[in-house]
DRENTORKOL-3810 file (N, C-alpha, C; in nm, 4 decimals):
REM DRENTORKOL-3810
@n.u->9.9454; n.v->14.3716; n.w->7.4013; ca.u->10.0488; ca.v->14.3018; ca.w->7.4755; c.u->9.9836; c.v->14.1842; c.w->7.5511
@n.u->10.0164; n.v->14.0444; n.w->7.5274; ca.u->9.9376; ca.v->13.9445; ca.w->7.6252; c.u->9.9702; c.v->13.9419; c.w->7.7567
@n.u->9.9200; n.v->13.8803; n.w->7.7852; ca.u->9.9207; ca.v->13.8790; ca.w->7.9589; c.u->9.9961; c.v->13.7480; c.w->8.0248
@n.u->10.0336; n.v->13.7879; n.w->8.1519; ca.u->10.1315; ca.v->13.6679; ca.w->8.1835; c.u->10.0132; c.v->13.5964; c.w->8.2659
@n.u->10.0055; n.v->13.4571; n.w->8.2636; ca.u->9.8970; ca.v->13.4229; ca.w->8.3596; c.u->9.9873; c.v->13.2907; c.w->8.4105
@n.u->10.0013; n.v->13.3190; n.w->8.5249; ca.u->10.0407; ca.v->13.2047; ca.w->8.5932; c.u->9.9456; c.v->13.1473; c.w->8.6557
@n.u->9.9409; n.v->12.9763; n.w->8.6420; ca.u->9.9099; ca.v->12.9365; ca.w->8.7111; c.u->9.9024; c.v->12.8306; c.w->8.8421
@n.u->9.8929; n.v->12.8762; n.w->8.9436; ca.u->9.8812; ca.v->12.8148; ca.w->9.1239; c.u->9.8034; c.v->12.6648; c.w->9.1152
@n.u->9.8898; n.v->12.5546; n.w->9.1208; ca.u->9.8203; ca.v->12.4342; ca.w->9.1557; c.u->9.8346; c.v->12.4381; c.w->9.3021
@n.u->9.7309; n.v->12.3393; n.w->9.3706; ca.u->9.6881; ca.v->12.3490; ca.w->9.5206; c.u->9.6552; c.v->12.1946; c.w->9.5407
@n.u->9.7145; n.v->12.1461; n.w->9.6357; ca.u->9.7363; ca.v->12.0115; ca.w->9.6587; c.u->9.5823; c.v->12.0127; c.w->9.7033
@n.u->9.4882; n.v->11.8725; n.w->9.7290; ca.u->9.3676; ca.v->11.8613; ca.w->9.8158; c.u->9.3827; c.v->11.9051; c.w->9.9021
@n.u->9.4747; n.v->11.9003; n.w->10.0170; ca.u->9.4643; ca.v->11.9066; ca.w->10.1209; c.u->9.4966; c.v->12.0678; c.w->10.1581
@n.u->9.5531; n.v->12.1169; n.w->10.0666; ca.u->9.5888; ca.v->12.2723; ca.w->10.0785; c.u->9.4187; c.v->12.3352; c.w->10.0802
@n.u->9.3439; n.v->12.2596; n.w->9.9241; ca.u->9.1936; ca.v->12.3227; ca.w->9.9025; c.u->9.1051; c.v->12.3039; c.w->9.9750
@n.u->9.1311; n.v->12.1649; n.w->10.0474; ca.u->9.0475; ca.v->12.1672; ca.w->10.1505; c.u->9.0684; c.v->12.2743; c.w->10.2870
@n.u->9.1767; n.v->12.3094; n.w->10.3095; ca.u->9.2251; ca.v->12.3760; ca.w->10.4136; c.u->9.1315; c.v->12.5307; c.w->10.3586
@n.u->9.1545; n.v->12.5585; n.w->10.2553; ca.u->9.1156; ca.v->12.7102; ca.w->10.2015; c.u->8.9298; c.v->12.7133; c.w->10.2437
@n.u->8.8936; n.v->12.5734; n.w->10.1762; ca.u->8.7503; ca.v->12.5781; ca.w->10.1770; c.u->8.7161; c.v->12.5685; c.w->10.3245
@n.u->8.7915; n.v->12.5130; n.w->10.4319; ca.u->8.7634; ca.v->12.4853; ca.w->10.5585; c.u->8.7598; c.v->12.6728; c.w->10.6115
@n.u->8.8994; n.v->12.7331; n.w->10.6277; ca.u->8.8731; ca.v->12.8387; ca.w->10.6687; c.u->8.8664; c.v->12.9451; c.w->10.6024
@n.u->8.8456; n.v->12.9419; n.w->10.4813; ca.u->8.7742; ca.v->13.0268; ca.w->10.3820; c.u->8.5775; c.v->13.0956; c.w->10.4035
@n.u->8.5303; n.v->13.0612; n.w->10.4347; ca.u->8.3972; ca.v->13.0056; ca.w->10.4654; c.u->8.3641; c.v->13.0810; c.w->10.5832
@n.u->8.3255; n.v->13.2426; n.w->10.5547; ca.u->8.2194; ca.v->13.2380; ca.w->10.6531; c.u->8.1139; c.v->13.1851; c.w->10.7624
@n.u->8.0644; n.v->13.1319; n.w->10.6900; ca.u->7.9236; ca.v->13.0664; ca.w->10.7675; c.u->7.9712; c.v->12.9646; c.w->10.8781
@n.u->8.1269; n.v->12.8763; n.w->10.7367; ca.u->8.1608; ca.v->12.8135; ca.w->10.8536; c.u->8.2334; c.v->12.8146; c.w->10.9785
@n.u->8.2648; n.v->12.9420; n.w->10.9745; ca.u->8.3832; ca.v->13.0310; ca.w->11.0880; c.u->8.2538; c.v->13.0680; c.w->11.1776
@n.u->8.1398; n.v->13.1064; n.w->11.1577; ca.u->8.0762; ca.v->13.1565; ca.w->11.2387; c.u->7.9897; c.v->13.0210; c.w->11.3300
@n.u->7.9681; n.v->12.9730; n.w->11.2427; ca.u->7.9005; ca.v->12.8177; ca.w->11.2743; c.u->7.9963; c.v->12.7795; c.w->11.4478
@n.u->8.1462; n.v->12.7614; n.w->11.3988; ca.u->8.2225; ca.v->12.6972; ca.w->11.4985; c.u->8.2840; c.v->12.8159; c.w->11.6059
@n.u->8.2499; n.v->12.9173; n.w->11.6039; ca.u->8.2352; ca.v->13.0088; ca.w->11.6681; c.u->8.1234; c.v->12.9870; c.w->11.7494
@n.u->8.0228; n.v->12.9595; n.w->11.7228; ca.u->7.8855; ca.v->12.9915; ca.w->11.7889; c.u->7.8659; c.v->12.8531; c.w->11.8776
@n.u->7.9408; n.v->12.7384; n.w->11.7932; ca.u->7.9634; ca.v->12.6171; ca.w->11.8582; c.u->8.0457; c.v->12.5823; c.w->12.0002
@n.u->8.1334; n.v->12.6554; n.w->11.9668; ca.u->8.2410; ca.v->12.7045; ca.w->12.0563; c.u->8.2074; c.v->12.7632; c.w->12.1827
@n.u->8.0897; n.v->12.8774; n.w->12.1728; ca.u->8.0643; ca.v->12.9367; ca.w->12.3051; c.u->7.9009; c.v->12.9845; c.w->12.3115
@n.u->7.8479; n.v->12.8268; n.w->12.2971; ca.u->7.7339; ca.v->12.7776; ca.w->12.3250; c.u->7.7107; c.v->12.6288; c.w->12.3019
@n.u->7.7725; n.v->12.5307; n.w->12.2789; ca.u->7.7846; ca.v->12.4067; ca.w->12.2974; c.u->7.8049; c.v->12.3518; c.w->12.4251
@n.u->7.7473; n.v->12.2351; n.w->12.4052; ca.u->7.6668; ca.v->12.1396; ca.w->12.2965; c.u->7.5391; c.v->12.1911; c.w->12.2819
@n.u->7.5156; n.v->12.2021; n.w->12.1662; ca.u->7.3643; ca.v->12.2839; ca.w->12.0935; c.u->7.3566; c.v->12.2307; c.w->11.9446
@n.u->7.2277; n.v->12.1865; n.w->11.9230; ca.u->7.1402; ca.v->12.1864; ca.w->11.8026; c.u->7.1637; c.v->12.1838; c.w->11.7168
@n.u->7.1601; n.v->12.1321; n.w->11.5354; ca.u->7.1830; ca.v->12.1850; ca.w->11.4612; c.u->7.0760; c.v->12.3089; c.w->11.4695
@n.u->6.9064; n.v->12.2623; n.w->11.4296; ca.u->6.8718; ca.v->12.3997; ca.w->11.4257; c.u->6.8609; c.v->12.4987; c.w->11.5557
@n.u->6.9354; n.v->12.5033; n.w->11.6235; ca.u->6.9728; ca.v->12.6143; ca.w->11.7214; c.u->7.0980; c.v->12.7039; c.w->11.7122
@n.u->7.1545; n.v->12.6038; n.w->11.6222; ca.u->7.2941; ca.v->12.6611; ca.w->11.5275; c.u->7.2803; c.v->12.7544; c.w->11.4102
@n.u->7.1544; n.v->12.7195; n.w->11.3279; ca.u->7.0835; ca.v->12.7279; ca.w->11.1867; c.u->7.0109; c.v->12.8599; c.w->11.2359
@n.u->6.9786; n.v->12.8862; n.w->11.3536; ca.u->6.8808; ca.v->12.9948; ca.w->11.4433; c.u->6.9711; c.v->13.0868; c.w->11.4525
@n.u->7.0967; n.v->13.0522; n.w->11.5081; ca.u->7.1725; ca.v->13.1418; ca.w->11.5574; c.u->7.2076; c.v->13.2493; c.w->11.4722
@n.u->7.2654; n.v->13.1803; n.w->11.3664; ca.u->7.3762; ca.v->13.2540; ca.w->11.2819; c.u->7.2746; c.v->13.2500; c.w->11.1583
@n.u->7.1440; n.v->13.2178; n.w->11.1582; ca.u->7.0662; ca.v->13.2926; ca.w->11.0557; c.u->7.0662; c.v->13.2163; c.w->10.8969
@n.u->7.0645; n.v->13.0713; n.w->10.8935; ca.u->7.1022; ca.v->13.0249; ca.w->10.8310; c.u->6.9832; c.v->12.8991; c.w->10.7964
@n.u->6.9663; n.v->12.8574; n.w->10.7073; ca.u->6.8289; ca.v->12.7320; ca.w->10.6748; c.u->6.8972; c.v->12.6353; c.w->10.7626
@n.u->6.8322; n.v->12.5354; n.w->10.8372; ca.u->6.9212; ca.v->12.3876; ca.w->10.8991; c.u->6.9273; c.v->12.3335; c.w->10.8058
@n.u->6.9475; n.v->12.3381; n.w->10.6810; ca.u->6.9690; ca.v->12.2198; ca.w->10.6024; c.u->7.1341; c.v->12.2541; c.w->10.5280
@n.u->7.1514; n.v->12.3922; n.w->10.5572; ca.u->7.2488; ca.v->12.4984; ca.w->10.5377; c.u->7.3638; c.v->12.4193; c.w->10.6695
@n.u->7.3102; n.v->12.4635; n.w->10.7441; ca.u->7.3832; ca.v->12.4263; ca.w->10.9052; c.u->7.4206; c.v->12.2671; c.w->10.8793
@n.u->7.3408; n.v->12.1972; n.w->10.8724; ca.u->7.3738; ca.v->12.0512; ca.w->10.8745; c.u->7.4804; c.v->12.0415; c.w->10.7985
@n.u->7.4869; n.v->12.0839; n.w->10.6780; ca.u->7.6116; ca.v->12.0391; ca.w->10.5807; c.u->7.7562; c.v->12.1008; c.w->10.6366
@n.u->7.7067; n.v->12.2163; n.w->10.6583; ca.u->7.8361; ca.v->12.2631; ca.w->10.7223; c.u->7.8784; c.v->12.2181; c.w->10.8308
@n.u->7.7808; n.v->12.1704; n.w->10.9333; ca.u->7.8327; ca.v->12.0866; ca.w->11.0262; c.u->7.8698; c.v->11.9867; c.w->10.9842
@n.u->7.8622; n.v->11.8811; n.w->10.9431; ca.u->7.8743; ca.v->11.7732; ca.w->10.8574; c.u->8.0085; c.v->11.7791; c.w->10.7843
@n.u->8.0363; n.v->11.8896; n.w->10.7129; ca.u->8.1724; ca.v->11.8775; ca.w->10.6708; c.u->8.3105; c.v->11.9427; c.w->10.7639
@n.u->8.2360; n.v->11.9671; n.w->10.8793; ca.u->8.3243; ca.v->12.0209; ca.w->10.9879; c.u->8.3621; c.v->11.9074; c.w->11.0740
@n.u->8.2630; n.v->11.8371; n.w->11.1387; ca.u->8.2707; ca.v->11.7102; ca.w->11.1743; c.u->8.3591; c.v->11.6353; c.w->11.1003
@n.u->8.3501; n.v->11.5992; n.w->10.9177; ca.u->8.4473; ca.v->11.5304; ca.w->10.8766; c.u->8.5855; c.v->11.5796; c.w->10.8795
@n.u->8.5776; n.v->11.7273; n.w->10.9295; ca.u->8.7155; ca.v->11.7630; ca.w->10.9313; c.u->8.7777; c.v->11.7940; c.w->11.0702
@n.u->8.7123; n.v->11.7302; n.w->11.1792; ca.u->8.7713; ca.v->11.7147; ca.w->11.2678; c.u->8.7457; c.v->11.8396; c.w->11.4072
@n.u->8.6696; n.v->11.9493; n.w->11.3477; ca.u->8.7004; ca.v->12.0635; ca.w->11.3874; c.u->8.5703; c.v->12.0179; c.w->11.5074
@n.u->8.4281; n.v->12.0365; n.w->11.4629; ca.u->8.3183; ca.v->11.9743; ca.w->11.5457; c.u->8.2836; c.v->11.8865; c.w->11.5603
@n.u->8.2306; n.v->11.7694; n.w->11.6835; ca.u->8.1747; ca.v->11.6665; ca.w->11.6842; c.u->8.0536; c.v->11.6570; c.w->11.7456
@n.u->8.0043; n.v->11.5382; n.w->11.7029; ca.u->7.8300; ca.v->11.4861; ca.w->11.7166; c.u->7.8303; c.v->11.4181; c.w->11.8874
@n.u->7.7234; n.v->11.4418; n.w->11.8830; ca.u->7.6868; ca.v->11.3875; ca.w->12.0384; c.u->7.6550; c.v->11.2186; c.w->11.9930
@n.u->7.6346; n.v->11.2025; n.w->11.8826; ca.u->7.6377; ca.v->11.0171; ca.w->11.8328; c.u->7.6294; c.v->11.0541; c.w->11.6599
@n.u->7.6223; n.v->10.9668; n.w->11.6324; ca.u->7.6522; ca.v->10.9438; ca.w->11.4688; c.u->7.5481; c.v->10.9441; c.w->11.4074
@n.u->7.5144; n.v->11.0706; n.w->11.3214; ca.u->7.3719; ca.v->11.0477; ca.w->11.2396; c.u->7.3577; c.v->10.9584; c.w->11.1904
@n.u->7.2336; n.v->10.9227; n.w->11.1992; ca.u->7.0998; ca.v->10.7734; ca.w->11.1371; c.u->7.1131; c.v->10.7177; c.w->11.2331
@n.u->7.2348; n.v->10.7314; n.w->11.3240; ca.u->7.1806; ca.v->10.6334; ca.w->11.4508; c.u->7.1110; c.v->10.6924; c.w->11.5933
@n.u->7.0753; n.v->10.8278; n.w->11.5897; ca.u->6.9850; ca.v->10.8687; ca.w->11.6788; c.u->6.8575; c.v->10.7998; c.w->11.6767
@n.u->6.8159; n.v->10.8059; n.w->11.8319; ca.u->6.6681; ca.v->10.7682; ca.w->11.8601; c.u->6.5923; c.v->10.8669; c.w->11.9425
@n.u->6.5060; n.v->10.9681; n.w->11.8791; ca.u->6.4115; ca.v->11.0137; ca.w->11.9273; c.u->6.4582; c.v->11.1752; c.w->12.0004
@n.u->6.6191; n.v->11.1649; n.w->11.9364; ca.u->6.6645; ca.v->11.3490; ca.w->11.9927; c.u->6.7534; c.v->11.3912; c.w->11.8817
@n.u->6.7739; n.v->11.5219; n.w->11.9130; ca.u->6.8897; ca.v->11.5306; ca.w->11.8096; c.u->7.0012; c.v->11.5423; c.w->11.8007
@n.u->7.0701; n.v->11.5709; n.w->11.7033; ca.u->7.1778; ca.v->11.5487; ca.w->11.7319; c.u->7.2574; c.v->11.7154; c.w->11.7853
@n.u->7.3382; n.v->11.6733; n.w->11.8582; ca.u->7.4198; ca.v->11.8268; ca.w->11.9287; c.u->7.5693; c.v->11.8192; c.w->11.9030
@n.u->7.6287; n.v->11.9079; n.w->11.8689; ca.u->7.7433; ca.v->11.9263; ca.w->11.8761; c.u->7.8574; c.v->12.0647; c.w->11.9550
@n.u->7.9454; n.v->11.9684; n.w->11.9566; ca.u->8.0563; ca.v->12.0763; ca.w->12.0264; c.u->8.1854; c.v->12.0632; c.w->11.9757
@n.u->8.2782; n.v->12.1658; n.w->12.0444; ca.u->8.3839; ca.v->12.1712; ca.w->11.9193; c.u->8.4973; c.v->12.0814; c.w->11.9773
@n.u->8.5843; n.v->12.0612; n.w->11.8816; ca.u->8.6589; ca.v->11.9829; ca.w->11.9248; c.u->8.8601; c.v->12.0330; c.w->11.9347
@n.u->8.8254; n.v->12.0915; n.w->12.0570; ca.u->8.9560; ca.v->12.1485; ca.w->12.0678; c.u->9.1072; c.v->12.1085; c.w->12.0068
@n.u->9.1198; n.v->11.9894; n.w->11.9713; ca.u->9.2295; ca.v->11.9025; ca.w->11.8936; c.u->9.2240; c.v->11.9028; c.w->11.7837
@n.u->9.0651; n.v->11.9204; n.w->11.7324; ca.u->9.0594; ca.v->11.8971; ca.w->11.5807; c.u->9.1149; c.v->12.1009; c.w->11.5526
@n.u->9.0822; n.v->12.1823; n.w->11.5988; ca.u->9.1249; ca.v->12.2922; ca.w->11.6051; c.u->9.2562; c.v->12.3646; c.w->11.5782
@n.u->9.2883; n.v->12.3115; n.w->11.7122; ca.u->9.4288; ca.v->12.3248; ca.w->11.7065; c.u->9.5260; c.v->12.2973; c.w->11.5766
@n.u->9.4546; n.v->12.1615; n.w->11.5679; ca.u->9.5411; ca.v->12.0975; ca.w->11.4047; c.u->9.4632; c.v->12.1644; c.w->11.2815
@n.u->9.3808; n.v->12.2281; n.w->11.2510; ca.u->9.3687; ca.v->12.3466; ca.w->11.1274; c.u->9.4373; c.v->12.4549; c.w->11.1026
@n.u->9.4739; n.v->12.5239; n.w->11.2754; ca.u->9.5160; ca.v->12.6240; ca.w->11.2788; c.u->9.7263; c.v->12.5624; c.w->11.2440
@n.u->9.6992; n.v->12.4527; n.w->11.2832; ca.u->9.8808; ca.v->12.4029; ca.w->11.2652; c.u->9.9128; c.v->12.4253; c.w->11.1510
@n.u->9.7900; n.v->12.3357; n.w->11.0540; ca.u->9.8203; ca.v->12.3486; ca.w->10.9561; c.u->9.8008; c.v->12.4448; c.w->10.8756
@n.u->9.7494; n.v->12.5656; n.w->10.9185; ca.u->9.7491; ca.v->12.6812; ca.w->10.8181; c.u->9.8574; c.v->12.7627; c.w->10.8504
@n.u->9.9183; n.v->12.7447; n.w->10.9627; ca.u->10.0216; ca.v->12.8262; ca.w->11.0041; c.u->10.1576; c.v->12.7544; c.w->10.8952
@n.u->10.1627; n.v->12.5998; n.w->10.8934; ca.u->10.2738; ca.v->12.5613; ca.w->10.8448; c.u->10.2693; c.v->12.6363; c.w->10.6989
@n.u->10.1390; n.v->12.6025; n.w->10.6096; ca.u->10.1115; ca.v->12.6672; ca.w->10.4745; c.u->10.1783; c.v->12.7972; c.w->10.4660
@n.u->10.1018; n.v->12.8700; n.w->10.5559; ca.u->10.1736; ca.v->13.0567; ca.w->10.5055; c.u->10.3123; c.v->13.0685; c.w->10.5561
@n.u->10.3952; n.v->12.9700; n.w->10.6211; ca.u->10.5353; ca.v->12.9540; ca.w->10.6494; c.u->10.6201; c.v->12.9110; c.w->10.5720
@n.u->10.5318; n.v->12.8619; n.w->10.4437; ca.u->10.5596; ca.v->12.7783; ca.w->10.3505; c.u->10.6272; c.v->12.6394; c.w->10.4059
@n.u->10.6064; n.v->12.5543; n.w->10.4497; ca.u->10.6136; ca.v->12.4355; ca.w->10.5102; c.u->10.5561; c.v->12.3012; c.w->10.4463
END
C-alpha cells in the first residue's frame, strides 16, 4: 500500500524562525546572555561549553536576528573584545512572532 506523503512548504521567514528557536545551543547561549551580560564571546563559549568559534557564529546569527547585540561592530574593535547583551525588543519580537505562527496568523 503506498504511502501518503505530504508535503509542508515553510516560508524563509517561518525557517528562519524554526532555526532561531529550534537550536539549543542557541537558547542556551541567550539565556546565559541574558543573566550574565554584557560578557565575552569566549566567556559565553566557557559557559555553556562550547568552542568560541561555535559561540561566535551563533552569536553572530543572533545579533543578525535581532535577539543579541555587540558592544561595537566586529572588525571595528581596537584592542578588546567584543561583549554582548540581549536585546529585550529584539526578544520580545521572536517570541511575537512565534506566538502569531502556532495561532496560525
Amino acid at each position: 500500500m503506498p504511502r501518503l506523503t505530504i508535503t509542508w512548504q515553510m516560508s524563509s521567514e517561518e525557517s528562519a524562525l524554526f532555526e532561531l528557536t529550534g537550536s539549543k545551543a542557541k537558547a542556551r547561549i541567550v539565556r546565559h546572555v541574558a543573566q550574565h551580560g554584557p560578557i565575552s564571546t569566549a566567556d559565553v563559549a566557557a559557559a555553556i561549553g562550547v568552542h568560541h568559534v561555535t559561540a561566535a557564529k551563533h552569536l553572530a546569527e543572533l545579533d543578525a536576528a535581532g535577539v543579541v547585540r555587540a558592544s561595537h561592530d566586529a572588525g571595528s574593535r581596537v584592542g578588546r573584545a567584543i561583549t554582548w547583551a540581549v536585546d529585550e525588543a529584539g526578544i520580545q519580537h521572536i517570541a511575537d512572532r512565534w506566538r502569531d505562527y502556532l495561532a496560525g496568523r
